[in-house]
C-alpha positions in Angstrom: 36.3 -1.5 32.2 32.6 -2.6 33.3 31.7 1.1 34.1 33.1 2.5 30.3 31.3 -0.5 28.6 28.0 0.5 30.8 28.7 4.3 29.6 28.9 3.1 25.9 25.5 0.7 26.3 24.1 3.7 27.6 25.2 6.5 25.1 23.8 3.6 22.2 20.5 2.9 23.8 19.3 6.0 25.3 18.2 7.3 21.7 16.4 3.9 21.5 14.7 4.8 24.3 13.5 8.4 23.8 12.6 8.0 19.9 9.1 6.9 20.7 9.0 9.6 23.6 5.9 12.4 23.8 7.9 15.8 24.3 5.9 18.2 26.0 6.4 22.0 26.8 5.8 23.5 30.5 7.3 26.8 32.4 9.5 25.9 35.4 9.1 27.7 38.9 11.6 30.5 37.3 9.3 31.4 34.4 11.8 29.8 31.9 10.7 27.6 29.2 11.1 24.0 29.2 10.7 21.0 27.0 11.0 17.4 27.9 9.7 14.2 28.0 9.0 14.1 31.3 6.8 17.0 32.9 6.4 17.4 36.5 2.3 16.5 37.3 1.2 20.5 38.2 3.0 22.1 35.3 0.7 22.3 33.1 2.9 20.9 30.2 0.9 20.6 26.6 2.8 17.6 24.4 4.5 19.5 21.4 3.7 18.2 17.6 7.3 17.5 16.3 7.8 18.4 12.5 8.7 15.5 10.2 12.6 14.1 9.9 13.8 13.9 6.6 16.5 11.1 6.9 18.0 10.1 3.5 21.8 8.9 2.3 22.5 12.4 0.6 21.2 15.1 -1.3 22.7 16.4 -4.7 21.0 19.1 -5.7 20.9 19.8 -9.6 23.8 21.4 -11.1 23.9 24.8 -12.9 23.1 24.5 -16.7 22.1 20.9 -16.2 18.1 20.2 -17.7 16.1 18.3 -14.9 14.0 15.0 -16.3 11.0 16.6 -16.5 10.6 20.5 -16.6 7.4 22.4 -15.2 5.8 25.3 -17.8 8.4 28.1 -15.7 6.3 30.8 -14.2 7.0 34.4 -15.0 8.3 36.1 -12.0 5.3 39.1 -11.7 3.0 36.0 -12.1 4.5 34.2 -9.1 2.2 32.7 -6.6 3.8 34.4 -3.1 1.4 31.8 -0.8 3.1 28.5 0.9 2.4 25.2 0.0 -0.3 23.9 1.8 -0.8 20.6 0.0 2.2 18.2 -1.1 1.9 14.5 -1.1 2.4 11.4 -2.4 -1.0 10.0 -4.5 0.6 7.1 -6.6 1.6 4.3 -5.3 -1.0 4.2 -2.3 0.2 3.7 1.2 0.7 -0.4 1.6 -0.2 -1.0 -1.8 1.1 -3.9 -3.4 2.2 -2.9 -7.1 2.3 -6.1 -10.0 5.1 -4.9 -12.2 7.3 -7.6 -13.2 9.5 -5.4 -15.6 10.0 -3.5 -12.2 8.6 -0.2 -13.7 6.6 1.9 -11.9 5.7 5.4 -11.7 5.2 7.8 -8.4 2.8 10.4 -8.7 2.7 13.6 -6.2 -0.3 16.3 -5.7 1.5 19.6 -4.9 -0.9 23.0 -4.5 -0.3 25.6 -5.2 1.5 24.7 -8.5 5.6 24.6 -8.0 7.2 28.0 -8.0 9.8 29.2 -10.3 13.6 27.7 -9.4 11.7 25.3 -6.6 11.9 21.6 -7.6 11.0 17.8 -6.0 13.4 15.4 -4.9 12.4 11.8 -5.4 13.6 9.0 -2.7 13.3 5.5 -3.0 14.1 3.6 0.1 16.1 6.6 1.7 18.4 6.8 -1.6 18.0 9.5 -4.0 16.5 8.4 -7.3 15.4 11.2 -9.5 15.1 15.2 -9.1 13.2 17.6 -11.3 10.7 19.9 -11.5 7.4 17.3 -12.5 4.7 15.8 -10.3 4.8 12.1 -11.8 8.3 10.2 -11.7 9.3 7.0 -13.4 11.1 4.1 -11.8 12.6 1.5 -13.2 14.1 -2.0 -12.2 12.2 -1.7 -8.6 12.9 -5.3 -7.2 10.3 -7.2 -5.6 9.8 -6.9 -1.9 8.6 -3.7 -0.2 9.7 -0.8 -0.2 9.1 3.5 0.9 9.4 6.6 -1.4 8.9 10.0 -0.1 9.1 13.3 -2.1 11.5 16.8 -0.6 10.4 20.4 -1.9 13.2 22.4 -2.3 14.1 26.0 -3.2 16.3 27.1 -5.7 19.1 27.1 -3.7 18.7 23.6 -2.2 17.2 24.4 0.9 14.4 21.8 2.2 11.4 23.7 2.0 9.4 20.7 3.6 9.3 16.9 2.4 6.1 14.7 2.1 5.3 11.8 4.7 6.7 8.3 4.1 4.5 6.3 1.4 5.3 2.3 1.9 4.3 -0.4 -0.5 5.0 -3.6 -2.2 6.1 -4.6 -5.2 5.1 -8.1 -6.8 6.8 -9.7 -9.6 6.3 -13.5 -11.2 8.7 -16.0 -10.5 10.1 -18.2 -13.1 10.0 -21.9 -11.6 13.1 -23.5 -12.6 12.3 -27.0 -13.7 15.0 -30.2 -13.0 
C-alpha cells in the first residue's frame, strides 16, 4: 500500500519538478544524440531553447460558410506574400497593465507582419478559454470582470493547424465599486 501511494506521489510530482528544468543537448560516448536535464560535466551539452506551449480549454475552428467577426481585405492568391511570419504579438492591453473599464469592455489589439495570408486567421484567448476567432488584428471584449487576467493570440492556417501562438500578455482589470449604504 505505502509503496503504490509513493508510486502515485511520484508519477504527480515529478512533472512539478522538471517544469522549471533547463534541457540541454549533448552526444553520448556512442555518437547518439541525447537531450536531458541533466548532462554529464565533459559532454559538452548546450541548453536547448524550448518553443512556446499553447495550453488552452479547446479549439473550435470556424465552420464552413460561417462569416468570422471581423474579415481581413482577402488577398488574391498570385498576390500572396509566400514569407513566414516574423512578427506577431500582442500590443493592446500592455503586459501588467491595469485597465479602468467598469462596463468591463475592452479591446485587444495584435501587430502581425507580414499582413495575414489568405484562409489564415487569429484565435483570441482570454484566460485559457476561447473568446473570439476571426481574421482582424483588434478584438472586442466585453463583460471582463475585475481582477487579473491573460489573453494570448494562435495563428492558424486554413485548415486549423497552429501556425505559431503569441506569448502570454497578463493584466488587470479595475472596475468601481458601488458601496452599499445601511
Amino acid at each position: 500500500m505505502r509503496i503504490g501511494l509513493l508510486c502515485l506521489l511520484l508519477v504527480f510530482s515529478l512533472p512539478l519538478l522538471t517544469a522549471n528544468a533547463g534541457v540541454y543537448r549533448w552526444v553520448d560516448a556512442d555518437g547518439s544524440v541525447v537531450y536531458g536535464d541533466n548532462p554529464p560535466k565533459k559532454s559538452g551539452a548546450k541548453s536547448v531553447d524550448l518553443p512556446i506551449l499553447t495550453v488552452a480549454d479547446g479549439y473550435a475552428p470556424q465552420q464552413p460558410g460561417t462569416t468570422p467577426a471581423a474579415t481581413a481585405p482577402a488577398t488574391p492568391p498570385e498576390e500572396e506574400n509566400t514569407a513566414a511570419y516574423s512578427d506577431f504579438k500582442i500590443t493592446a492591453p500592455a503586459a501588467n497593465e491595469a485597465i479602468r473599464a467598469n462596463d468591463g469592455n475592452l479591446s485587444v489589439n495584435i501587430s502581425l507582419t507580414p499582413e495575414l495570408k489568405n484562409g489564415d486567421g487569429i484565435t483570441l484567448y482570454l484566460d485559457s478559454k476561447q473568446v473570439a476567432t476571426g481574421a482582424a488584428l483588434a478584438f472586442p471584449l466585453t463583460g471582463v470582470e475585475r481582477g487579473e487576467h491573460t489573453v494570448f493570440a494562435v495563428l492558424n492556417d486554413a485548415k486549423g493547424n497552429i501556425i505559431q501562438n503569441t506569448e502570454t500578455v497578463k493584466f488587470n482589470v479595475l472596475r468601481n465599486v458601488v458601496a452599499k449604504t445601511p
